[in-house]
NUGU-460577 format. One line per 10 residues: number of its first residue (from 1); their letters; for each residue x, y, z of C-alpha. Coordinates in nm, 2 decimals. Layout:
<rs>
NUM = A = X Y Z | ...
</rs>
This chain:
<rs>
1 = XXXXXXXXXX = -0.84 0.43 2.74 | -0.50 0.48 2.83 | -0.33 0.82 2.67 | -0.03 0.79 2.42 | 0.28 0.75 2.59 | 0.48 1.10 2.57 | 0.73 0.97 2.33 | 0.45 0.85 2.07 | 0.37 1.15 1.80 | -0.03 1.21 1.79
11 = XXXXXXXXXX = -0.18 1.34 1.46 | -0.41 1.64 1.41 | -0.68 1.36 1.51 | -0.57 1.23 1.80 | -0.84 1.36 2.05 | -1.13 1.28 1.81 | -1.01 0.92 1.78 | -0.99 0.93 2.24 | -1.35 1.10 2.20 | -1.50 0.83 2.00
21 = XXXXXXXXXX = -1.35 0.54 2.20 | -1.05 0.41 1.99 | -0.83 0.18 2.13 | -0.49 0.35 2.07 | -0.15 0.19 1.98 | 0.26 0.23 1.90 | 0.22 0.24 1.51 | 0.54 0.43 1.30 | 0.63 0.62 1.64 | 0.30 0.79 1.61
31 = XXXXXXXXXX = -0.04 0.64 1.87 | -0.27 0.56 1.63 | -0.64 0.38 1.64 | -0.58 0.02 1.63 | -1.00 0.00 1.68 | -1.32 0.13 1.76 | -1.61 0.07 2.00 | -1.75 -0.19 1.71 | -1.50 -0.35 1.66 | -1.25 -0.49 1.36
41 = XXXXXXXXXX = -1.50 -0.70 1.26 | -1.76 -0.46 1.19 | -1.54 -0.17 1.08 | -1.42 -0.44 0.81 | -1.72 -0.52 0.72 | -1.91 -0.16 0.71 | -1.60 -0.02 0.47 | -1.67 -0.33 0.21 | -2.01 -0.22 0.25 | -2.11 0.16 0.30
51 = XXXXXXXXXX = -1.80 0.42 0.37 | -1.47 0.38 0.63 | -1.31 0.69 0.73 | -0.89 0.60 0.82 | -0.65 0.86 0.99 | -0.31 0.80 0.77 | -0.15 1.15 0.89 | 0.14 0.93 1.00 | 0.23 0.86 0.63 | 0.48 1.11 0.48
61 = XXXXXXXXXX = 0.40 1.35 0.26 | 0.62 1.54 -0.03 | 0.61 1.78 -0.34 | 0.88 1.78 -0.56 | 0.92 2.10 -0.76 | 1.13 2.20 -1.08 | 1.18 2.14 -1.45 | 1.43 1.83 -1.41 | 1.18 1.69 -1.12 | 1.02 1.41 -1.31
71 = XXXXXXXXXX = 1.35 1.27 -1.44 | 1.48 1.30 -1.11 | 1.25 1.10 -0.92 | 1.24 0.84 -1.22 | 1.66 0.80 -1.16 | 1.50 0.66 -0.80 | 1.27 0.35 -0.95 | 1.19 0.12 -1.18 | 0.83 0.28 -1.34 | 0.79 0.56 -1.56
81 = XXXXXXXXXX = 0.77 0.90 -1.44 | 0.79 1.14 -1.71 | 0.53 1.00 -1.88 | 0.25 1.03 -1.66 | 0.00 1.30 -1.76 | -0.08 1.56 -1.55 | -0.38 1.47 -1.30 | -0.29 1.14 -1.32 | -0.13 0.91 -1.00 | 0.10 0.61 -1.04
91 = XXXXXXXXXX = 0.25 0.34 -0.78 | 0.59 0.33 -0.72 | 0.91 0.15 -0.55 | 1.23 0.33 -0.41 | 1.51 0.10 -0.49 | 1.85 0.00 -0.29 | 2.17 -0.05 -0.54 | 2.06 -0.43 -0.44 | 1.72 -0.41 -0.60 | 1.57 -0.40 -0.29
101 = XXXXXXXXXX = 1.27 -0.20 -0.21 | 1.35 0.11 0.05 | 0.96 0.18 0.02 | 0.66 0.17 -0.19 | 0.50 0.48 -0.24 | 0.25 0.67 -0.48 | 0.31 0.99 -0.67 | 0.12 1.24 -0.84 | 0.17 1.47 -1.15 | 0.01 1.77 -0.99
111 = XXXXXXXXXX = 0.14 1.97 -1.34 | 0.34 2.27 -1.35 | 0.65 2.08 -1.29 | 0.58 1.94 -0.91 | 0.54 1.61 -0.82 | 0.31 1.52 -0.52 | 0.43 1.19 -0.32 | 0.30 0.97 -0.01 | 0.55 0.75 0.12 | 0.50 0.53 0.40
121 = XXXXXXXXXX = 0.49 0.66 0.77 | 0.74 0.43 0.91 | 1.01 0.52 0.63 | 0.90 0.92 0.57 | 1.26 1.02 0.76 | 1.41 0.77 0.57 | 1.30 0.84 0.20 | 1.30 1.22 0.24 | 1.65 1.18 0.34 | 1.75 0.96 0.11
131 = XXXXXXXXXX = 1.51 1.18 -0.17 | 1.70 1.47 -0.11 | 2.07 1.33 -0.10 | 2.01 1.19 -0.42 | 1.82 1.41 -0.65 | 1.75 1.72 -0.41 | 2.04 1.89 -0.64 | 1.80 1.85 -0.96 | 1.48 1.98 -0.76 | 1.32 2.14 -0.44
141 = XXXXXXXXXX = 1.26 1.86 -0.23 | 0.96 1.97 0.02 | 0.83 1.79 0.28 | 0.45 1.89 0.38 | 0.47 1.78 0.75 | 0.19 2.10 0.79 | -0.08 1.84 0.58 | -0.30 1.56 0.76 | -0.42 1.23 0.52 | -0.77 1.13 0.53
151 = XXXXXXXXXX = -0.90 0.79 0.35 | -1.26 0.74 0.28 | -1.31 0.39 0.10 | -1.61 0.18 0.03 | -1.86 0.13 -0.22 | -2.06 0.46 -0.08 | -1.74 0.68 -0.06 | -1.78 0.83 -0.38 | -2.14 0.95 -0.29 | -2.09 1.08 0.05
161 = XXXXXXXXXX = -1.79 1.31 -0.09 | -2.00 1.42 -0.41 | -2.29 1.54 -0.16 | -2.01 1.77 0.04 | -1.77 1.87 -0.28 | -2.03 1.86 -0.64 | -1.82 1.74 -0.89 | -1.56 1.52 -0.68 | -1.70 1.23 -0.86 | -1.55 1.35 -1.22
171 = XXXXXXXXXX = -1.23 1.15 -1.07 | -1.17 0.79 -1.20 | -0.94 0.55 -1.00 | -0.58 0.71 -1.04 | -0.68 1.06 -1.09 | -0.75 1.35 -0.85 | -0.69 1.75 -0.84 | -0.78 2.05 -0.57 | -1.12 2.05 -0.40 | -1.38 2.23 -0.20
181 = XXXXXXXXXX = -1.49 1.95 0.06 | -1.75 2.17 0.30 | -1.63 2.44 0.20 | -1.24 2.29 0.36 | -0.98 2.31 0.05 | -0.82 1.97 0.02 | -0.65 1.75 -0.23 | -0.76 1.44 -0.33 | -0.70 1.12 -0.51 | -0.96 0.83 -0.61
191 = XXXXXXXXXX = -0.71 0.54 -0.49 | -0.63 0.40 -0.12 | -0.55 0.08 0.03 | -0.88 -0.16 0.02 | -0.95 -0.27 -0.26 | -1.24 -0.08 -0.25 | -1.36 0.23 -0.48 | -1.22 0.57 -0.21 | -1.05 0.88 -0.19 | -0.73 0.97 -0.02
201 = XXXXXXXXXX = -0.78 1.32 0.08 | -0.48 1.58 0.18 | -0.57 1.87 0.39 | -0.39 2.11 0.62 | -0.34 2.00 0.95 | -0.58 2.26 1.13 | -0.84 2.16 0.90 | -0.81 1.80 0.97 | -1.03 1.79 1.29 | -1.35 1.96 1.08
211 = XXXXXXXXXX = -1.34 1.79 0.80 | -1.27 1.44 0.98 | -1.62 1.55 1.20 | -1.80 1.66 0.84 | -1.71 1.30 0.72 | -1.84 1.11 1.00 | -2.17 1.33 1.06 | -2.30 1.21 0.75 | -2.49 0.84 0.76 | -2.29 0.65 0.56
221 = XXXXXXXXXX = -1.91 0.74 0.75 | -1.79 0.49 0.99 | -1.42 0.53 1.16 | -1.20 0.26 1.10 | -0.86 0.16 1.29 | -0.53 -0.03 1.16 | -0.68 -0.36 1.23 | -0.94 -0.33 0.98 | -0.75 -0.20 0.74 | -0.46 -0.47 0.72
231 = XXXXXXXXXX = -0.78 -0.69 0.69 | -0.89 -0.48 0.39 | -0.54 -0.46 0.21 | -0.50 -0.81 0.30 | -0.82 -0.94 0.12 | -0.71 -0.72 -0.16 | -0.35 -0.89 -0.20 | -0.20 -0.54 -0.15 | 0.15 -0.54 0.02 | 0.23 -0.41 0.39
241 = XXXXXXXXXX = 0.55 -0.23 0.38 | 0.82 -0.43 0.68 | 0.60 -0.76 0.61 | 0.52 -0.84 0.25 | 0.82 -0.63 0.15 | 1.13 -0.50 0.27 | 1.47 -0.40 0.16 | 1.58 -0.81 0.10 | 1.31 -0.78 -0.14 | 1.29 -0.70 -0.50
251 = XXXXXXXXXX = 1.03 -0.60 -0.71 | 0.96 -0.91 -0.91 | 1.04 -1.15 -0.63 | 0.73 -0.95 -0.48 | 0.50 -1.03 -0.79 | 0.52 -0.63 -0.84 | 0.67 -0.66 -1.23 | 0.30 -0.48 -1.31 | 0.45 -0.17 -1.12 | 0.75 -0.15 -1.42
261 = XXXXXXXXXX = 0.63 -0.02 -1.74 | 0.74 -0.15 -2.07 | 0.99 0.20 -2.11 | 1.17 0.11 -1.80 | 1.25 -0.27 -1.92 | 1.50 -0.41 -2.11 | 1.41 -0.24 -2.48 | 1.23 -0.02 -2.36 | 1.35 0.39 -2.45 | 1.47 0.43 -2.11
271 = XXXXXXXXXX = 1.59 0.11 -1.99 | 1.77 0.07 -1.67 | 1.92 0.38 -1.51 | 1.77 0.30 -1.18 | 1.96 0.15 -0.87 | 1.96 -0.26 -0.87 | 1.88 -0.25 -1.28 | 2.09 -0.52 -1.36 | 1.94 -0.75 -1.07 | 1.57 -0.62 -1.18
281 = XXXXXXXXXX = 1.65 -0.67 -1.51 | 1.78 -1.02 -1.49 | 1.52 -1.12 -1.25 | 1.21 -0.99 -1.53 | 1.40 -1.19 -1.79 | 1.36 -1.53 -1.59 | 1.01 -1.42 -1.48 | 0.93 -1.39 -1.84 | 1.08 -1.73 -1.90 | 0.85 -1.90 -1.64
291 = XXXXXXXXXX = 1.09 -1.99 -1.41 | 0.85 -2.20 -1.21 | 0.91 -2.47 -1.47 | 1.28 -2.35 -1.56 | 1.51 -2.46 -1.30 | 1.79 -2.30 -1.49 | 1.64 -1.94 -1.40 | 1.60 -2.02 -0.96 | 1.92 -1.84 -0.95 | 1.79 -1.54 -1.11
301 = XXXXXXXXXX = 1.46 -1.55 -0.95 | 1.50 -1.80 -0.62 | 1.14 -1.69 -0.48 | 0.81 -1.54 -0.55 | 0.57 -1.37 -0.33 | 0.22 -1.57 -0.34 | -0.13 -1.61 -0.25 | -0.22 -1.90 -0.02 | -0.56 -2.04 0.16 | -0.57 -2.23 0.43
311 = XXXXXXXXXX = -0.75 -2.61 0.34 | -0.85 -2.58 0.70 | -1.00 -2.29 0.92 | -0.71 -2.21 1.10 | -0.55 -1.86 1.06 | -0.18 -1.88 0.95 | 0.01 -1.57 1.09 | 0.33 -1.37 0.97 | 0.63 -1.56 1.02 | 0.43 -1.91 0.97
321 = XXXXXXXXXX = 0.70 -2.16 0.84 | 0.59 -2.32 0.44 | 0.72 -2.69 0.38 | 0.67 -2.89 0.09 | 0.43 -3.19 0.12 | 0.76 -3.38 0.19 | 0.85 -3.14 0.48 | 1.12 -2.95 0.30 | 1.16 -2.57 0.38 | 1.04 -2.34 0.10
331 = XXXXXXXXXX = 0.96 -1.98 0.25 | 0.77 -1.81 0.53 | 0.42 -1.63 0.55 | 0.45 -1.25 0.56 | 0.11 -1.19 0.61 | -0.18 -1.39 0.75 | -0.54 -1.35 0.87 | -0.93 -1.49 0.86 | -1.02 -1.27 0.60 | -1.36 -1.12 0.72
341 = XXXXXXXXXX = -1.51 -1.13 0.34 | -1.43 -1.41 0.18 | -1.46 -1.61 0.51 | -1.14 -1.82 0.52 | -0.77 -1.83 0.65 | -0.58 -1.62 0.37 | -0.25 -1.54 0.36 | 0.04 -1.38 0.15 | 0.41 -1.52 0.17 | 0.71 -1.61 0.01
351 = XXXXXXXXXX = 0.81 -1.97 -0.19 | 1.07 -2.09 -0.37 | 1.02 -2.06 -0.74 | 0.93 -2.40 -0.82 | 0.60 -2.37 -0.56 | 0.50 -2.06 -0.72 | 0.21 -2.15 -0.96 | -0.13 -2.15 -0.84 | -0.31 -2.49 -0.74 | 0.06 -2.61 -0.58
361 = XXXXXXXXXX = -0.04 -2.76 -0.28 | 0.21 -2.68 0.01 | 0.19 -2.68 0.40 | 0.25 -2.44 0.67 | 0.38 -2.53 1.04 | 0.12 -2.39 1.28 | 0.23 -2.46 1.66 | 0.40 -2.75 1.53 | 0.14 -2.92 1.33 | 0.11 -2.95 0.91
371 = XXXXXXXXXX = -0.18 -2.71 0.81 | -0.23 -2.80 0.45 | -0.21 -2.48 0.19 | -0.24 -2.43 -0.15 | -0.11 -2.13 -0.38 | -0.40 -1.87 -0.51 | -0.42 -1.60 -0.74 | -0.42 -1.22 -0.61 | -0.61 -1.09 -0.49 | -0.88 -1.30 -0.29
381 = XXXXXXXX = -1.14 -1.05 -0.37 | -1.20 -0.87 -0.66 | -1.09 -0.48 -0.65 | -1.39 -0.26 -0.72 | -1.20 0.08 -0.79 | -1.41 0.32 -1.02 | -1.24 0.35 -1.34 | -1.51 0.50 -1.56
</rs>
């Protein structure tokens, strides 16, 4: 295996992933496993089954701190911040004055007025930046860039952790706290990017190497690399930040209007206030009104990000053109891929309104040939997350 290129950041993990044979790639400016000696394939397949261990260190990590923190960060997007309970996690989506999404992230109500946040690794300078200009006045704005990110997910993960930290499995999907895993303090969360039941689990940077080692030592822990988990996501209709959504894009033309609580919307006690409201706004109205069958409202809402399968097994990549059946352009895959677990070409992308409903049979252009298409619900498998 080659070594990183000297201007590639490595994370605390880098020489355990060249020790157990990863094939290393350019991902967010760091070198980062792309795959194991088994293989995608069977990395994919061992998380949906036992327990996958995934190095995120390269994602960004954040506390914010203060009294005014909570209403701060809620100034920033479109969900509600000050209402989430302490111990509790929430999804969440940094908005341009456009609407348009600067990053999804997740965020944590750690109590005692601090906030905990992962952003995405390819954006971190980005959002802390932009973080700080814009609310660092109303709190302490700290970036952790001390902390490694661990992710254990699969159907087993909850197990293997509650063998090594007694207790861990008390957590329900969205929740975490402050652990003991081996006798390593960490921070966890029961959430991650699968699909699958799993932890995401903080921990100082010199403490990453152990427990990464404790992990994998026990029989369930296999390492996984980037190409299983966009599989994973993938399968679980989750959204890849630069693909499936990007700063052109805005929440409800993603399908994201779940990610805006009812406060936040129009009516609601604290409606608006965020950059791009009156787009978002607008845009929820017409959603509401089923644009799909309102061609009055494609102005508000001209696209919607969807579900599609293939009527034929052939994968249909990222940047795949979509006709209609009469060979008129109506979007553009974002994401594409044999899914490993449900066994067929899957893919997420974006239509015009009007093609949005599921069962609308449409066709993608695949080396210069019709492959027939039709729009699916999210996700193509069913998320197993423990919620009690």
């Amino acid at each position: 295996m080659a070594p990183a290129p000297d201007d590639l950041l490595k994370t605390p993990l880098y020489h355990l992933h060249v020790e157990l044979g990863a094939r290393m790639v350019p991902f967010a400016g760091y070198a980062m496993p792309v795959q194991y000696p088994a293989g995608l394939m069977a990395e994919h397949k061992h998380t949906r089954a036992a327990a996958g261990l995934f190095d995120i260190s390269h994602m960004g990590q954040l506390r914010l701190i203060g009294p005014e923190a909570a209403a701060a960060f809620e100034s920033l997007m479109p969900v509600d911040v000050i209402d989430l309970a302490p111990g509790k996690q929430r999804y969440g989506l940094l908005l341009n004055e456009a609407g348009g999404i600067i990053d999804d992230l997740m965020f944590f109500n750690e109590g005692n007025d601090a906030l905990f946040v992962i952003v995405n690794g390819a954006c971190k300078a980005g959002d802390i930046a932009h973080i700080q200009a814009s609310i660092g006045h109303r709190c302490t704005v700290e970036p952790m860039p001390s902390h490694a990110l661990l992710a254990l997910q699969g159907p087993q993960a909850a197990a293997t952790l509650a063998r090594l930290s007694p207790g861990i499995e008390r957590f329900v999907f969205m929740t975490g706290g402050a652990v003991s895993i081996g006798g390593i303090p960490a921070f966890v969360t029961r959430s991650g990017y699968t699909g699958e039941d799993g932890f995401e689990i903080s921990v100082a940077a010199d403490n990453a190497e152990a427990l990464a080692r404790l992990l994998l030592a026990q029989p369930e822990v296999l390492p996984v690399g980037l190409g299983a988990r966009n599989s994973l996501r993938l399968e679980a209709g989750l959204c890849l930040y630069g693909h499936d959504i990007d700063e052109g894009t805005t929440p409800v033309e993603a399908s994201l209007n779940w990610a805006i609580q009812k406060v936040r919307r129009t009516g609601g006690a604290r409606e608006g206030g965020f950059p791009g409201a009156a787009k978002v706004l607008a845009q929820l109205a017409a959603s509401a009104a089923a644009a799909a069958a309102n061609p009055a409202d494609h102005a508000a809402l001209p696209r919607r990000r969807v579900g599609l399968v293939a009527l034929e097994r052939i994968p249909v990549r990222d940047g795949t053109l979509l006709q209609s059946l009469e060979g008129q352009p109506i979007g553009q895959v974002t994401s594409g891929l044999l899914g490993p677990t449900v066994d067929r070409p899957i893919a997420m992308g974006y239509v015009a309104t009007a093609f949005a409903t599921s069962g609308t049979r449409i066709q993608a252009i695949v080396r210069g040939k019709p492959v027939a298409m039709e729009v699916c619900p999210l996700p193509f498998l069913p998320a197993r997350y423990f919620r009690g």
